[in-house]
N, C-alpha and C positions, 0 to 999 in steps of 0.2 A: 399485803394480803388482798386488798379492795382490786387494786391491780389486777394481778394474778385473776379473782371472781371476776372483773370486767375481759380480761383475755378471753376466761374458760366461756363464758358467757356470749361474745363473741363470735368465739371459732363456732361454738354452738349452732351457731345462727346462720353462719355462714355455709357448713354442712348441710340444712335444711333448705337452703335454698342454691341445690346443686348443680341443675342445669347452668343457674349464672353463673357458679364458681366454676364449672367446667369450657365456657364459653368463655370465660377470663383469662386462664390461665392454656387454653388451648389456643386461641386464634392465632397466633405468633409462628406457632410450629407448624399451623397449618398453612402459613402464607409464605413457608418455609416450602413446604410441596408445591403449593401453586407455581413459585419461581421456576423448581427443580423443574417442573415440568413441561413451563416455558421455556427453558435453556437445551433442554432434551426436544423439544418440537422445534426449536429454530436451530436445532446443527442440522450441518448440510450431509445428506446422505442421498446422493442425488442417481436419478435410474432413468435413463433413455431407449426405448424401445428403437430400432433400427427394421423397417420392412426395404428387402432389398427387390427392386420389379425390374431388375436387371439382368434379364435370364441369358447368358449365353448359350448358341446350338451347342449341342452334342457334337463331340470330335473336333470343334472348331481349333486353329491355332491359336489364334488371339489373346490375348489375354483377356484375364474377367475378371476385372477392374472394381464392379458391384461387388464380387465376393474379396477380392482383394480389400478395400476400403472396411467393408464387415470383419474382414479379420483383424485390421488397424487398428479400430474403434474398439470391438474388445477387447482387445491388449493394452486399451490406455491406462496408464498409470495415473495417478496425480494424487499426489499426498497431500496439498492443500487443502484440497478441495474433492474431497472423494464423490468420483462418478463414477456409473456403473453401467455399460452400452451392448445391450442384449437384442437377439434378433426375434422379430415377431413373426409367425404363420403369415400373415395378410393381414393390410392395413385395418379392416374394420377391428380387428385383434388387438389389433397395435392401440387404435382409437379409444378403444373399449377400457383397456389400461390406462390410459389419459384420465379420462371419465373417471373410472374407478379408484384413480390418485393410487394406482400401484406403478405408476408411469409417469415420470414430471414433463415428457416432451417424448413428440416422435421425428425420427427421420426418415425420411423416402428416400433413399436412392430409386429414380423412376427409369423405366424401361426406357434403353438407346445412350444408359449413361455410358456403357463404355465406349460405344461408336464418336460419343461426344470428345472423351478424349482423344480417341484418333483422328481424329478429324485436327484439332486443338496441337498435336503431336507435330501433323504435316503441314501446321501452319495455317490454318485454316480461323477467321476472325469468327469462331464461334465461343460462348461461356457453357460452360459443362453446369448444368442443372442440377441442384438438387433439393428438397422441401425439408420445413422443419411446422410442425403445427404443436400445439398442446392450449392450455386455458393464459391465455395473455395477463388474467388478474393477478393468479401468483408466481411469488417474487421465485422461487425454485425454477419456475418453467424460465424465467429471464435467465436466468445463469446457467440452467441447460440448453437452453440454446444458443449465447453465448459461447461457450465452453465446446457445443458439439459444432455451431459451424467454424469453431477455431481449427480444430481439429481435422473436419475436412477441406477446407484450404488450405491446409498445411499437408496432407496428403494431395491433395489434387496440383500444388505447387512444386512436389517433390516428382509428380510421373508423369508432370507437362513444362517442367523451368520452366515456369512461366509465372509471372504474381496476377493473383486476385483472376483466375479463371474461372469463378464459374459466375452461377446467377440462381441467388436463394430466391426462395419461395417461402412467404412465413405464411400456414393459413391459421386461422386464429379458428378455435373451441368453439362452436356453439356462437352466443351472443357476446363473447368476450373481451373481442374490440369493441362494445358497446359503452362496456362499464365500468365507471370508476373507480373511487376506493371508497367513496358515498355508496353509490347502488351494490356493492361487494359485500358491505356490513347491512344491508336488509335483510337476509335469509336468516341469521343471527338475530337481528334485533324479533322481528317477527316471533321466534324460538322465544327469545324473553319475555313476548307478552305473555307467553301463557305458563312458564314459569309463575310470574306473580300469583297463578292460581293456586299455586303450595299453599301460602298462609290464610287466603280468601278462603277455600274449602276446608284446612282445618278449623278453621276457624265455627264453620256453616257445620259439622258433624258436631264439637263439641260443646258445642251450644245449646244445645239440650241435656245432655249430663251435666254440665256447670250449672245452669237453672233447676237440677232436678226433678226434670219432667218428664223421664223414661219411663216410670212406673205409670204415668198417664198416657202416654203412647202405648204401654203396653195393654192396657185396658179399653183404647179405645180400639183394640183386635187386629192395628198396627202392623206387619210384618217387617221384619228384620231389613229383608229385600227390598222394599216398598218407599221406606225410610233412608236410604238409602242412594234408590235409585232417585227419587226424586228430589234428592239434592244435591246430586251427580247433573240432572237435567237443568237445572239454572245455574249451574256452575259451567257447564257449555258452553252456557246463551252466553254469561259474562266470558269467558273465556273469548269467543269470536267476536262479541263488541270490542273488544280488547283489541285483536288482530286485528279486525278492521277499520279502526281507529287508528292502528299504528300504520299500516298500508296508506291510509287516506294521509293521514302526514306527511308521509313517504312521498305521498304524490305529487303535494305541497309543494315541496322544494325539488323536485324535479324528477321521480323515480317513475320509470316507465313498465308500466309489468308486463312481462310477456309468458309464454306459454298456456299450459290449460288452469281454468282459473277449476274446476272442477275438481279437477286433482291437487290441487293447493287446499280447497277447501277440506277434503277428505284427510291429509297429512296432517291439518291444522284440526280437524276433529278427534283424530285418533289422538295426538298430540296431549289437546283438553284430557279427554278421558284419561290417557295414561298419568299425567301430573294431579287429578283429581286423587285415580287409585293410590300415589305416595301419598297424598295429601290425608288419606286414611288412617294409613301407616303411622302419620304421625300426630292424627289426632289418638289415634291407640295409645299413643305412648304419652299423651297430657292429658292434664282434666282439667285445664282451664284457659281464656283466650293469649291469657298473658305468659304460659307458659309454652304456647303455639310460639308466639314473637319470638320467644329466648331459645327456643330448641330449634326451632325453624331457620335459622339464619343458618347452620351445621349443611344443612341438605341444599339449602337455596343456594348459599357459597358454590356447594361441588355442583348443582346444575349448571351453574352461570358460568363457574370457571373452567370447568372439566369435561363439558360436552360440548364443546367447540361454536359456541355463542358467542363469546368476545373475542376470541383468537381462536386461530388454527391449531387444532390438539390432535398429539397420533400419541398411541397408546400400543402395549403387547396384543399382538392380535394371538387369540383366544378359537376363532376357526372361523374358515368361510363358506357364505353360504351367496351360491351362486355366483360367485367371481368378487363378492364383495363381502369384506375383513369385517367379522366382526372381534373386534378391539374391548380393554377394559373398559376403556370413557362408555363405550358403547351401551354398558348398564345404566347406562342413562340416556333415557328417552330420546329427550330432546337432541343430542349430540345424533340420531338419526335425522333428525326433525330440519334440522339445519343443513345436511346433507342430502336429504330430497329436495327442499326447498333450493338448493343450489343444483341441482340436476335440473330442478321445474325452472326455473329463473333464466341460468345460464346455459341449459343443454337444450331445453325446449324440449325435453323427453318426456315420454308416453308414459302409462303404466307399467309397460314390458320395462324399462330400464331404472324404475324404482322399487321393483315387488320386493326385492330384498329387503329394501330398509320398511316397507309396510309390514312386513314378515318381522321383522325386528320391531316392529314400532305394535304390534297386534298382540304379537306374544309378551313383553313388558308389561300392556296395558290388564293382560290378564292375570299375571303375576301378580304386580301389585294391587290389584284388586281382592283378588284371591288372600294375599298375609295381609293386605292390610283390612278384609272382612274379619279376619282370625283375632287380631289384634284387639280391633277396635269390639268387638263384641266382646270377649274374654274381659275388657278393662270396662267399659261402661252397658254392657245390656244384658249383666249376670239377670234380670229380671224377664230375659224374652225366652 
């Protein structure tokens, strides 16, 4: 019977203290998703844009060789390795798709390619031109290009007998030839300094309800908004020590930053804020520091892993806005955060070619401001 009263006694104990027992018996299955989702983001589902600037006249005899080749390339088959070779309006089109990673490479066939092969036909010591560009970093654009200039020298070999006619053009993305798989993982790591701001801010909201000194804020005429706001404001300041610190590291050991640092800073504020507003969310949902630590690891896990900070993560795309996907991971901040930050880094682009993800990253931040104001007032400021 003592037994049995030590069990009941126990289990008791271990019910009351739930987040842990949930955090115990959960992490297993959730690293169970993590995997799935790395095994689903590294199969190959690969998409090559084709722009053909290979215009034959009107009425010509000749053959047109450009569109010939575009009909090859979409009819590839390959079951190993599934590719998929679609034609673009016009190269900036084409590019755009790169950029936007709804495209892992492009191909040009460029204006005079069919004249090349005739030329090439009559025996003529010329190689038949054609380009392939996309981001040199990832490993998708290596095997689509691979794969597609297989494919057009083996077409180009078949309507000239001849081997190895032509003469590739690889242009490389942006700053892509620049950087290696060190400067590749800074726009991520960067994303993760301000992740840590989850448990730093819950921590900074419920630290006045755990001391119980809300009904003294509340008397000293206090505002909800006020309280709020100005612990949103040092949580910033820490927030971009943070970035800037991780940057200066960065620079330490060799990383060279390019583009506008302006607009880096701007992603990286919205960034703060929006991790601030979950960091609300999830002081709502505790009322003490220690129970920030044990629930917080739930949320910090899916930023770090699921919003494409430590690896590459694609997700069901859910709809787009202005040419660019937004995805499930996508409800999560940062997973834009790391995706402008590799547009600013590696594309060297403007405002115009990140507004989507600030639109994503602005609307987020007001979201979860907004439930986690609801929250956290409902659980700890029934007194304002």
């Amino acid at each position: 019977m003592k037994l049995l009263a030590v069990i009941r006694k126990s289990f008791t104990e271990q019910i009351r203290q739930f987040w842990i027992l949930v955090l115990t018996i959960s992490m297993a299955p959730f690293f169970v998703g993590i995997f799935y989702l790395i095994y689903q983001s590294a199969a190959l589902n690969l998409k090559v844009s084709v722009v053909n600037l290979d215009r034959q006249s009107v009425g010509t005899s000749s053959a047109d060789y450009g569109k010939e080749l575009l009909g090859y390339l979409e009819s590839v088959k390959n079951d190993s390795i599934p590719v998929h070779f679609s034609e673009a309006s016009s190269r900036s089109f084409a590019e755009e798709l790169v950029r936007n990673k709804e495209a892992n490479a492009m191909i040009v066939i460029p204006a005079g390619f069919s004249d090349s092969i005739r030329l090439k036909q009559e025996g003529a010591h010329v190689r038949v031109p054609f380009e392939i560009s996309g981001n040199l970093t990832e490993t998708n654009y290596m095997i689509s290009a691979i794969l597609g200039s297989t494919y057009v020298s083996g077409f180009l070999s078949s309507v000239t007998g001849t081997r190895e006619p032509y003469h590739l053009i690889e242009t490389p993305a942006g700053q892509s030839s620049k950087m290696n798989e060190f400067t590749i993982a800074i726009p991520g790591l960067l994303a993760l300094a301000t992740i840590m701001l989850m448990l730093s801010g819950a921590i900074a909201f419920v630290a006045e309800p755990e001391r119980k000194t809300m009904l003294r804020l509340k008397l000293s005429r206090l505002s909800p908004l006020t309280f709020i706001t100005g612990i949103s404001i040092v949580q910033v300041v820490v927030g971009l020590v943070s970035i800037l610190l991780t940057l200066g590291a960065a620079w330490l050991f060799g990383f060279s930053f390019s583009g506008s640092f302006g607009l880096f800073l701007l992603v990286c504020v919205l960034t703060c804020l929006s991790v601030i507003g979950f960091s609300l969310i999830l002081a709502g949902m505790t009322k003490s520091a220690n129970e920030v630590l044990v629930v917080g690891n739930f949320p910090l896990f899916l930023f770090m892993f699921f919003s494409g900070t430590v690896f590459p993560i694609q997700g069901v795309k859910l709809f787009a806005l202005g040419g660019y996907n937004f995805t499930i991971p996508g409800l999560m901040s940062t997973y834009h955060t790391t995706d402008a930050l590799k547009q600013i880094l590696i594309y060297q682009t403007g405002i115009s070619g990140i507004w989507p993800q600030l639109v994503c990253l602005t609307g987020l931040t007001v979201i979860y401001f907004l439930l986690g104001y609801w929250v956290y007032r409902r659980r700890h400021m029934e007194v304002f």
